[in-house]
C-alpha positions as CSV (number, residue, x, y, z in Angstrom):
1,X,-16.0,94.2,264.1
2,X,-16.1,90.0,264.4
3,X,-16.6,88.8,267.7
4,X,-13.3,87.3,268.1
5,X,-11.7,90.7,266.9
6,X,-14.2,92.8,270.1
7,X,-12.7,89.4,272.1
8,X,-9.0,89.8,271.5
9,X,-9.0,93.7,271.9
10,X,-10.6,92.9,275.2
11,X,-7.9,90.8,275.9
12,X,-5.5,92.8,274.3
13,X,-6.3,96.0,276.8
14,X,-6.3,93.7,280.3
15,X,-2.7,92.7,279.0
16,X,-2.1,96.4,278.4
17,X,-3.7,97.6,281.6
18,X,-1.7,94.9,283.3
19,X,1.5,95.4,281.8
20,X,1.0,98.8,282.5
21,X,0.7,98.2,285.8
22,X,3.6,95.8,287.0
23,X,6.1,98.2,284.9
24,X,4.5,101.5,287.0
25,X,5.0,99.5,290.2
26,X,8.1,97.2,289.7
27,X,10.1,98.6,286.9
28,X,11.0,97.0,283.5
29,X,14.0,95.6,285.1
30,X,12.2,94.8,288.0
31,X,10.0,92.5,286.5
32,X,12.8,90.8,284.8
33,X,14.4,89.8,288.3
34,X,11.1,88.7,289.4
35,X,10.7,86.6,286.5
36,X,14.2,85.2,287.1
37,X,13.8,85.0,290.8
38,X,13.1,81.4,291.6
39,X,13.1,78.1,289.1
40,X,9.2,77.7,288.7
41,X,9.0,82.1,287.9
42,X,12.1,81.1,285.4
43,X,10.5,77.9,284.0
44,X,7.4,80.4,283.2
45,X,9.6,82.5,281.4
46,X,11.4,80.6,279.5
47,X,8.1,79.2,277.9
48,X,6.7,82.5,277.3
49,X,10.0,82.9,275.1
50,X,8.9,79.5,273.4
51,X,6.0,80.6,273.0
52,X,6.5,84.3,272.3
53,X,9.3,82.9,269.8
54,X,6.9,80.3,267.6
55,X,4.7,83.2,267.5
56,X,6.8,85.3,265.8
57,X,7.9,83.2,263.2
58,X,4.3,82.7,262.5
59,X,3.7,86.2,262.2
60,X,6.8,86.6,259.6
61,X,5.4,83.4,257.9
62,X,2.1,85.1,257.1
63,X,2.9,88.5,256.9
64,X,5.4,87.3,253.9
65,X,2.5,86.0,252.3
66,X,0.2,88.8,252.7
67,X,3.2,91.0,251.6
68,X,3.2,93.0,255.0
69,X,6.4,93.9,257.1
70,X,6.1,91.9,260.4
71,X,8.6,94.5,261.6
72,X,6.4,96.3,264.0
73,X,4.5,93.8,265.6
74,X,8.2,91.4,266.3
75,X,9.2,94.6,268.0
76,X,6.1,95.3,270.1
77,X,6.8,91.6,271.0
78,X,9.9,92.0,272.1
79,X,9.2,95.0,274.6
80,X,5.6,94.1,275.7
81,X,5.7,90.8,275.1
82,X,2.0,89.3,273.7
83,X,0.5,93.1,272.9
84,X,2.8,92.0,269.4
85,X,1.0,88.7,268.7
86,X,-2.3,89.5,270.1
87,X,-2.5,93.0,267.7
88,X,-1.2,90.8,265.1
89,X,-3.9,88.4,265.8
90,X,-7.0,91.2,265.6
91,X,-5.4,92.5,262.2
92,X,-5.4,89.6,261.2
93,X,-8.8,89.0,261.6
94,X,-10.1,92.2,260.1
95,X,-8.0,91.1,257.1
96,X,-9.5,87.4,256.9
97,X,-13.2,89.2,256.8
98,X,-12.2,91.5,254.3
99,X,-11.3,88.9,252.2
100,X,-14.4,86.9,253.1
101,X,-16.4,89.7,251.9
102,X,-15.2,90.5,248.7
103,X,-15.1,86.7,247.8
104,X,-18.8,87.1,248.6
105,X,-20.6,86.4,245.2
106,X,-22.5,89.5,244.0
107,X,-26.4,89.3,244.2
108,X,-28.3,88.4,240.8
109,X,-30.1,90.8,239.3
110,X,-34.4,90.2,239.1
């Protein structure tokens, strides 16, 4: 495992634990009217949506070309929010290092 892939699964639990957390203690809906509550919380929103949203084409951009369905992770998205984009991102990496490694030239023979 890469550094960055042990870095984003890091990051990847906090979110989780976080998530986790706020949905235990405010509700799924709950958290919804908070992030709707005032113009600055909605402002935040809406550019996690933006954000969220250029992600996910991304992720059905390259997963076309790796012939993968992005099905799962635009769905994990859409409920949880990053935990789509930042699973994406660690399989992503593991795949990228697979492919560094077999494009590895083989050792010569003494």
């Amino acid at each position: 495992m890469s550094k960055l892939q042990i870095f984003l699964t890091a990051v990847l639990a906090l979110f989780l634990f976080e998530s986790a957390y706020v949905i235990y203690t405010m509700g799924y809906v709950g958290f919804f009217e908070a992030a709707l509550a005032n113009p600055a919380t909605s402002l935040m929103a809406f550019d996690l949506v933006i954000c969220l949203t250029i992600f996910a084409v991304w992720m059905v951009r390259d997963a076309r070309e790796r012939g993968r369905s992005p099905l799962g992770y635009l769905l994990l998205t859409a409920t949880f929010g990053s935990a789509g984009p930042l699973l994406y991102l660690i399989r992503h990496s593991a795949d990228r290092a697979g492919e560094r490694s077999s494009k590895a030239p083989a050792p010569k023979a003494a």
